[in-house]
Chimera marker file (.cmm) of the C-alpha trace (Angstrom):
<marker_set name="trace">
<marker id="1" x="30.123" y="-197.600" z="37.240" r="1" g="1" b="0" radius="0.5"/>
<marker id="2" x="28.693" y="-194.308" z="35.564" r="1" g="1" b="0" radius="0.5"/>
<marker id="3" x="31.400" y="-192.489" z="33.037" r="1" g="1" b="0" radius="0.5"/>
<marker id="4" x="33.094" y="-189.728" z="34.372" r="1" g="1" b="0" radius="0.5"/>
<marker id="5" x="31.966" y="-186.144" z="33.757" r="1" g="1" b="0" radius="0.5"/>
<marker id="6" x="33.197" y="-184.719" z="30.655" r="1" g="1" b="0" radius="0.5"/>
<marker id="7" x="35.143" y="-181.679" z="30.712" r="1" g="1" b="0" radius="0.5"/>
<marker id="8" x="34.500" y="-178.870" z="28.238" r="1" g="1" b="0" radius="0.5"/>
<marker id="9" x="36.363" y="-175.814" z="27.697" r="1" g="1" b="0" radius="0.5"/>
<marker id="10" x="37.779" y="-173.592" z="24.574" r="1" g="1" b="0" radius="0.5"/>
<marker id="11" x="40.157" y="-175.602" z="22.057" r="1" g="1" b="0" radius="0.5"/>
<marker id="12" x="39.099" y="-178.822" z="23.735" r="1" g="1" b="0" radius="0.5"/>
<marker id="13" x="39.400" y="-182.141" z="21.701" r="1" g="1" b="0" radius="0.5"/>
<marker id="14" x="37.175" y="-184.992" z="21.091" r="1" g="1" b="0" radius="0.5"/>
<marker id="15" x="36.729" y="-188.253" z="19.867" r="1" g="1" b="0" radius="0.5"/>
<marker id="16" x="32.542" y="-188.679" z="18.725" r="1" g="1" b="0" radius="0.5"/>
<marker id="17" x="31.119" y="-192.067" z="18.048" r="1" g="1" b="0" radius="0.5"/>
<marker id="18" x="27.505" y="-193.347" z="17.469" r="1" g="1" b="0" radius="0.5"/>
<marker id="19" x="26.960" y="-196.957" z="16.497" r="1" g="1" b="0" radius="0.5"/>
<marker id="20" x="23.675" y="-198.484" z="15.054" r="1" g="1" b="0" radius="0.5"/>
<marker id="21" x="21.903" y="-201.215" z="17.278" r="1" g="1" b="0" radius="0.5"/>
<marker id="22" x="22.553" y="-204.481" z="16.713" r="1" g="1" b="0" radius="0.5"/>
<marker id="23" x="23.470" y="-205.175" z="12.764" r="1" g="1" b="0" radius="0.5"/>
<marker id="24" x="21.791" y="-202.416" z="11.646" r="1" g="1" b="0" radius="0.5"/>
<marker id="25" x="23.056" y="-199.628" z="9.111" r="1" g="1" b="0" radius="0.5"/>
<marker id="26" x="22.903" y="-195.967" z="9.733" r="1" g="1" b="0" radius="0.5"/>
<marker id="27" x="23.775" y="-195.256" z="6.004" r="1" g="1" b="0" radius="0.5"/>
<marker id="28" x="22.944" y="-197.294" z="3.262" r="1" g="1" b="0" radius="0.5"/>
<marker id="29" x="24.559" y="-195.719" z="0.283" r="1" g="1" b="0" radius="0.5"/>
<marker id="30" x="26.953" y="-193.147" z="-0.487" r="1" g="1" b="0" radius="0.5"/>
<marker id="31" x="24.639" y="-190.410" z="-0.935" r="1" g="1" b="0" radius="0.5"/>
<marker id="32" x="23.232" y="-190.717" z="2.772" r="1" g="1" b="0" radius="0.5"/>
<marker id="33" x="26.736" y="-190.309" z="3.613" r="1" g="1" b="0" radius="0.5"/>
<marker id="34" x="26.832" y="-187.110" z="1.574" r="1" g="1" b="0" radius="0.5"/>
<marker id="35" x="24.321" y="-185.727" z="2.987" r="1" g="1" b="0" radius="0.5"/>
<marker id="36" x="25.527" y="-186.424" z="6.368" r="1" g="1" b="0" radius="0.5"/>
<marker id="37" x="28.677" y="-184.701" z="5.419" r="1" g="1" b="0" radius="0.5"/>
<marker id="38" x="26.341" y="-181.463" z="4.023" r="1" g="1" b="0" radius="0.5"/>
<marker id="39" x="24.582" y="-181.219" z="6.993" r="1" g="1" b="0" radius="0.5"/>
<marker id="40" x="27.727" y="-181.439" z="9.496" r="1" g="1" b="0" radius="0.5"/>
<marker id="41" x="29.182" y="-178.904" z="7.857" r="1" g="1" b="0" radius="0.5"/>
<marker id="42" x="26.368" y="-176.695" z="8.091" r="1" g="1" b="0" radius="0.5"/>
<marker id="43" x="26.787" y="-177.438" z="11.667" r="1" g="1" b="0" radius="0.5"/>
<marker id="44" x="29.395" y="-176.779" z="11.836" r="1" g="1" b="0" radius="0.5"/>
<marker id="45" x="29.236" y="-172.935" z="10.121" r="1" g="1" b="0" radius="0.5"/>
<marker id="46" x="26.515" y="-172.731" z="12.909" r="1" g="1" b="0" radius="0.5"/>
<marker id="47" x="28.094" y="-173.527" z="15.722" r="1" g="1" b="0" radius="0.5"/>
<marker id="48" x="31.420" y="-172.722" z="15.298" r="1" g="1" b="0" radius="0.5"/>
<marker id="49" x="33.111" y="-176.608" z="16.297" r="1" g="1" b="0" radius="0.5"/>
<marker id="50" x="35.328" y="-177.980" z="13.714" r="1" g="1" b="0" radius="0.5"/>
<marker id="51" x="35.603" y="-181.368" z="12.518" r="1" g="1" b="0" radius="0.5"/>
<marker id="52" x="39.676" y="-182.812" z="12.721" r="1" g="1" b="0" radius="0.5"/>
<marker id="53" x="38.585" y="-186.193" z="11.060" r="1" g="1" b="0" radius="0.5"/>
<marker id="54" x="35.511" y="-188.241" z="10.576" r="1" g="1" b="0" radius="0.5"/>
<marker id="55" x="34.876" y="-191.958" z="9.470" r="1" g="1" b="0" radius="0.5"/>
<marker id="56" x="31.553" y="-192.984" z="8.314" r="1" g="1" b="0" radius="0.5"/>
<marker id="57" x="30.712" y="-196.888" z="8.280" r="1" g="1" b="0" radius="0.5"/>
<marker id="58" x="27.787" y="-198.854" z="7.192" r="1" g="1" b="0" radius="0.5"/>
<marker id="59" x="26.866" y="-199.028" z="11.084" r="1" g="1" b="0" radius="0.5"/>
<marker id="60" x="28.345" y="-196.483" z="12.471" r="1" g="1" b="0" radius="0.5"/>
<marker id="61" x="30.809" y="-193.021" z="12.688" r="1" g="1" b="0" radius="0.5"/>
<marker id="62" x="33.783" y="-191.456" z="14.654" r="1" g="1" b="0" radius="0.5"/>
<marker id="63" x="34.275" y="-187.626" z="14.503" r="1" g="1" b="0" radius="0.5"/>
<marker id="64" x="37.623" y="-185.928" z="15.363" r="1" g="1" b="0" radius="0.5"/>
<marker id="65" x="35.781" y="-182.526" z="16.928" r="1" g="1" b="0" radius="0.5"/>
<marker id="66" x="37.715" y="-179.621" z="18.348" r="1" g="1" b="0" radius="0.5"/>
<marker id="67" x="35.639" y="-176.846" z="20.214" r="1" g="1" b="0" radius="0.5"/>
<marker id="68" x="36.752" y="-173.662" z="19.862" r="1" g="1" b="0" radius="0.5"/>
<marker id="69" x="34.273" y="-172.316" z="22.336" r="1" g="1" b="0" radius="0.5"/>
<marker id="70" x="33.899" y="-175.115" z="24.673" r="1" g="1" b="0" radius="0.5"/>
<marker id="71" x="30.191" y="-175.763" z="23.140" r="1" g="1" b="0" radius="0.5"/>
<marker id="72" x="30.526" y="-179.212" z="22.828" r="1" g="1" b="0" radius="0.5"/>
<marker id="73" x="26.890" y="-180.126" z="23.859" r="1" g="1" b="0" radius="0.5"/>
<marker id="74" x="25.375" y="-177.787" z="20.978" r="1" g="1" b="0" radius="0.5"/>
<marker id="75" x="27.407" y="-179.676" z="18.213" r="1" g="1" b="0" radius="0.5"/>
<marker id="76" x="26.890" y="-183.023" z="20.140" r="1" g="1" b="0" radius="0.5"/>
<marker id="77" x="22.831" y="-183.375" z="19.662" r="1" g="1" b="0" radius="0.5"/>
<marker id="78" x="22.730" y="-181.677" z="16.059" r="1" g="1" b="0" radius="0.5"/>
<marker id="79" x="25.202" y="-184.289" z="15.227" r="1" g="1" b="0" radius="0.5"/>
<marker id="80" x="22.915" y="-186.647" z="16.716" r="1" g="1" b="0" radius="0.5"/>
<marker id="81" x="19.976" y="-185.799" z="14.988" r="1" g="1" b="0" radius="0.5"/>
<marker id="82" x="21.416" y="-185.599" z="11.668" r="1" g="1" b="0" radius="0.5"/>
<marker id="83" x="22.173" y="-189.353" z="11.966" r="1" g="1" b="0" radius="0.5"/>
<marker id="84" x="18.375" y="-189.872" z="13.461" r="1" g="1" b="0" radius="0.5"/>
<marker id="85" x="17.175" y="-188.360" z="10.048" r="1" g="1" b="0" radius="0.5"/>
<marker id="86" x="19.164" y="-190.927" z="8.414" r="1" g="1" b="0" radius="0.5"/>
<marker id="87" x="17.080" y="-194.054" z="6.490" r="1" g="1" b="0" radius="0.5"/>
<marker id="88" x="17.001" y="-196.146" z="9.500" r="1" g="1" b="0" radius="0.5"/>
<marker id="89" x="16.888" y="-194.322" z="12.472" r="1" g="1" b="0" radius="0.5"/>
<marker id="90" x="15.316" y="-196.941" z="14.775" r="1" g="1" b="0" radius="0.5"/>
<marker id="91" x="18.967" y="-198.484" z="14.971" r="1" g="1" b="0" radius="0.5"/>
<marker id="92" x="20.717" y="-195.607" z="16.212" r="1" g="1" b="0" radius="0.5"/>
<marker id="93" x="21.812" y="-195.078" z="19.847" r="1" g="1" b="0" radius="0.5"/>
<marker id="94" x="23.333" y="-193.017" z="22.031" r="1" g="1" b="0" radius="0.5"/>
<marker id="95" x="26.317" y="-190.758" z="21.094" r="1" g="1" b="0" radius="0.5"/>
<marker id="96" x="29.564" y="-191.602" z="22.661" r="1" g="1" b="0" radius="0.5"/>
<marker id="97" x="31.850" y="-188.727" z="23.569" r="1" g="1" b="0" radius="0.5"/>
<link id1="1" id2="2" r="1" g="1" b="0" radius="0.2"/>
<link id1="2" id2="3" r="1" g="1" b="0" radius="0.2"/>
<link id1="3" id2="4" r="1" g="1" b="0" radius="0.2"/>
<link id1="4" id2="5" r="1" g="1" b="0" radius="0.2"/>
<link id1="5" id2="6" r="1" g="1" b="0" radius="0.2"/>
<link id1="6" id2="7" r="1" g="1" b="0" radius="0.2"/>
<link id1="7" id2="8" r="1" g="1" b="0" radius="0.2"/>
<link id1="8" id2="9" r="1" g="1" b="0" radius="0.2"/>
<link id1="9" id2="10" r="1" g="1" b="0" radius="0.2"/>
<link id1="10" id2="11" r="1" g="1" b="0" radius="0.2"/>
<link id1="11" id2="12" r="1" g="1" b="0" radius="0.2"/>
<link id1="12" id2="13" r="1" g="1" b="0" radius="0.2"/>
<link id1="13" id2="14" r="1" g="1" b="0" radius="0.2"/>
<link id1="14" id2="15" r="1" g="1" b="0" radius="0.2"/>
<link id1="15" id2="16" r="1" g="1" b="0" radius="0.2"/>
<link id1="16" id2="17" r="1" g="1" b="0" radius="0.2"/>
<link id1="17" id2="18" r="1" g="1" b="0" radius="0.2"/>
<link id1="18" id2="19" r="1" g="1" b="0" radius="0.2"/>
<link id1="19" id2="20" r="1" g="1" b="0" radius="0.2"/>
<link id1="20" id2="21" r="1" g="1" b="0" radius="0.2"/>
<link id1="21" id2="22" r="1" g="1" b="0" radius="0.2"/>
<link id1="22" id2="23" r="1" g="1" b="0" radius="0.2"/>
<link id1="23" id2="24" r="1" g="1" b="0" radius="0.2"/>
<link id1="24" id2="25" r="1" g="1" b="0" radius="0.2"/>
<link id1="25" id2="26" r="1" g="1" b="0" radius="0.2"/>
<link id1="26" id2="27" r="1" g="1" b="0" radius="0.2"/>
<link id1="27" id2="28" r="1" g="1" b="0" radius="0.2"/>
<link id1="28" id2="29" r="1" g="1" b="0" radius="0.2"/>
<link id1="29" id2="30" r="1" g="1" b="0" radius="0.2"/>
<link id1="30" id2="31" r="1" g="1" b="0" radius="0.2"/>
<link id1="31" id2="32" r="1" g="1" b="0" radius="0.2"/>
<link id1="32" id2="33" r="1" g="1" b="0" radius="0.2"/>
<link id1="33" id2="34" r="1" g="1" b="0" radius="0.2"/>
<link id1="34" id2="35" r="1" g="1" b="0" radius="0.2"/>
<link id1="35" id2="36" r="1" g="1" b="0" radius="0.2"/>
<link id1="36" id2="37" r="1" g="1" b="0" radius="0.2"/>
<link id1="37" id2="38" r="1" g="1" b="0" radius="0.2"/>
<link id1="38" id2="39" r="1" g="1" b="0" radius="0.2"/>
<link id1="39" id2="40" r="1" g="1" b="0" radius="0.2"/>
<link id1="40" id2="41" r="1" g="1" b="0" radius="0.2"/>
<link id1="41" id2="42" r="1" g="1" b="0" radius="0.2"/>
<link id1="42" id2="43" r="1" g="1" b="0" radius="0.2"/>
<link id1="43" id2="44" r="1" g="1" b="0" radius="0.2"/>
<link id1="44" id2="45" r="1" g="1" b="0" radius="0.2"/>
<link id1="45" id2="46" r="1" g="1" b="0" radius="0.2"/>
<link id1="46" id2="47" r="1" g="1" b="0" radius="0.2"/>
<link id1="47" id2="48" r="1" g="1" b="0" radius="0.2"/>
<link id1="48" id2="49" r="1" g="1" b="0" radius="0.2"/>
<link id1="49" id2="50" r="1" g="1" b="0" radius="0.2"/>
<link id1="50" id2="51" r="1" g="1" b="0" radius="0.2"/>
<link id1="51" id2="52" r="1" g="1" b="0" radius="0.2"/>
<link id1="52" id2="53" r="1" g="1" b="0" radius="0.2"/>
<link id1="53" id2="54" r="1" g="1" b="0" radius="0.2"/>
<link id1="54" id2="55" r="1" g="1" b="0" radius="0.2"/>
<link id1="55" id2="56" r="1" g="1" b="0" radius="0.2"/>
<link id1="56" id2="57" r="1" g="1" b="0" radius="0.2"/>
<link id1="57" id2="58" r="1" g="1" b="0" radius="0.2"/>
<link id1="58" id2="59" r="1" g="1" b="0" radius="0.2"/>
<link id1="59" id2="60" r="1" g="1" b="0" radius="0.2"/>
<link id1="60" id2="61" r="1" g="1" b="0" radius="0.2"/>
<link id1="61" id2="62" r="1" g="1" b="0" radius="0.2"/>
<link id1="62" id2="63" r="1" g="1" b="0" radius="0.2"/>
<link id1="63" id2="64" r="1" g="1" b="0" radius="0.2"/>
<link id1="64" id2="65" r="1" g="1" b="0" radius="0.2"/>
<link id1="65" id2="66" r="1" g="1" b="0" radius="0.2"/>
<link id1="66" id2="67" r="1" g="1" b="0" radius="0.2"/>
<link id1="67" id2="68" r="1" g="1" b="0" radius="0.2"/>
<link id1="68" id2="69" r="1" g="1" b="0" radius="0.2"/>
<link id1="69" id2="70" r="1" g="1" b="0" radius="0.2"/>
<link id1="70" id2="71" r="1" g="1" b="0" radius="0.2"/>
<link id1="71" id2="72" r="1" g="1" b="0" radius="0.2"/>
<link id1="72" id2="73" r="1" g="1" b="0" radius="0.2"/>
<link id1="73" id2="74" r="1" g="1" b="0" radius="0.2"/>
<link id1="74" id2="75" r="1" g="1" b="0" radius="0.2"/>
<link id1="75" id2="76" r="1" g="1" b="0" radius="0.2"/>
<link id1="76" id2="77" r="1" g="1" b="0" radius="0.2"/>
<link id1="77" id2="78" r="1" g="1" b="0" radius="0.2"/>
<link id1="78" id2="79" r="1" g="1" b="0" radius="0.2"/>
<link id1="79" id2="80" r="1" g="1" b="0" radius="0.2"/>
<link id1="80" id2="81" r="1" g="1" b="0" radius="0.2"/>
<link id1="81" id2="82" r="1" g="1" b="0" radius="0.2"/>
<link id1="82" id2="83" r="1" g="1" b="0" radius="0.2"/>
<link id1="83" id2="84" r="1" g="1" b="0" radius="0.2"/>
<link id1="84" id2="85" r="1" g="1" b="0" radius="0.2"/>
<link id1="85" id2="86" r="1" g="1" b="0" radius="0.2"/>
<link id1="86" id2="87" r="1" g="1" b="0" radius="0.2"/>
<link id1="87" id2="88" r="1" g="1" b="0" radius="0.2"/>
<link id1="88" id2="89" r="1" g="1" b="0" radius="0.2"/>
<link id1="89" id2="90" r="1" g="1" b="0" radius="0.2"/>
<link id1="90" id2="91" r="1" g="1" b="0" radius="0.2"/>
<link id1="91" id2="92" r="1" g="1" b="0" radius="0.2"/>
<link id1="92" id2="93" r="1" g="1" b="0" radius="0.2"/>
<link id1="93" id2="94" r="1" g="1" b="0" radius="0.2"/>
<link id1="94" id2="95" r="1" g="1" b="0" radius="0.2"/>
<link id1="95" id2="96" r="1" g="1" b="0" radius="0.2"/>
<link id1="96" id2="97" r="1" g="1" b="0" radius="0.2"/>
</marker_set>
């Protein structure tokens, strides 16, 4: 059964995750995790979404994102990509929103 359309609109609320394949790591040290943080920020000043919360594990991350302009699609695939330029980023998939 395909998900359900996602709803965007101003001041909307979400709950991002994107898990490595397998037992693969998306982050292998702390400093790939601070430059993760870096660049989401930067993101963020870009697009104008605002991180709530975030968790980053070995294999994966959860993001607490709030869209202030409904522009959840924007944030969604730079967030993406920042975790593709990560050290292994033949084990990530598909962004869950």
């Amino acid at each position: 059964m395909p998900r359900k359309l996602r709803v965007e609109f101003p001041g909307a609320i979400y709950h991002v995750m994107s898990r490595a394949n397998g037992t693969g790591d998306i982050f292998e040290s702390d400093v790939d995790r601070q430059d993760f943080v870096k660049t989401l920020a930067e993101a963020c000043e870009k697009t104008g979404f605002e991180v709530q919360a975030y968790c980053l594990m070995r294999n994966h991350f959860h993001l607490v994102v709030e869209t202030p302009q409904g522009n959840l699609e924007e944030p969604q695939c730079q967030v993406t990509s920042l975790a593709k330029d990560s050290p292994n980023p033949e084990e990530l998939v598909q962004t869950i929103v």
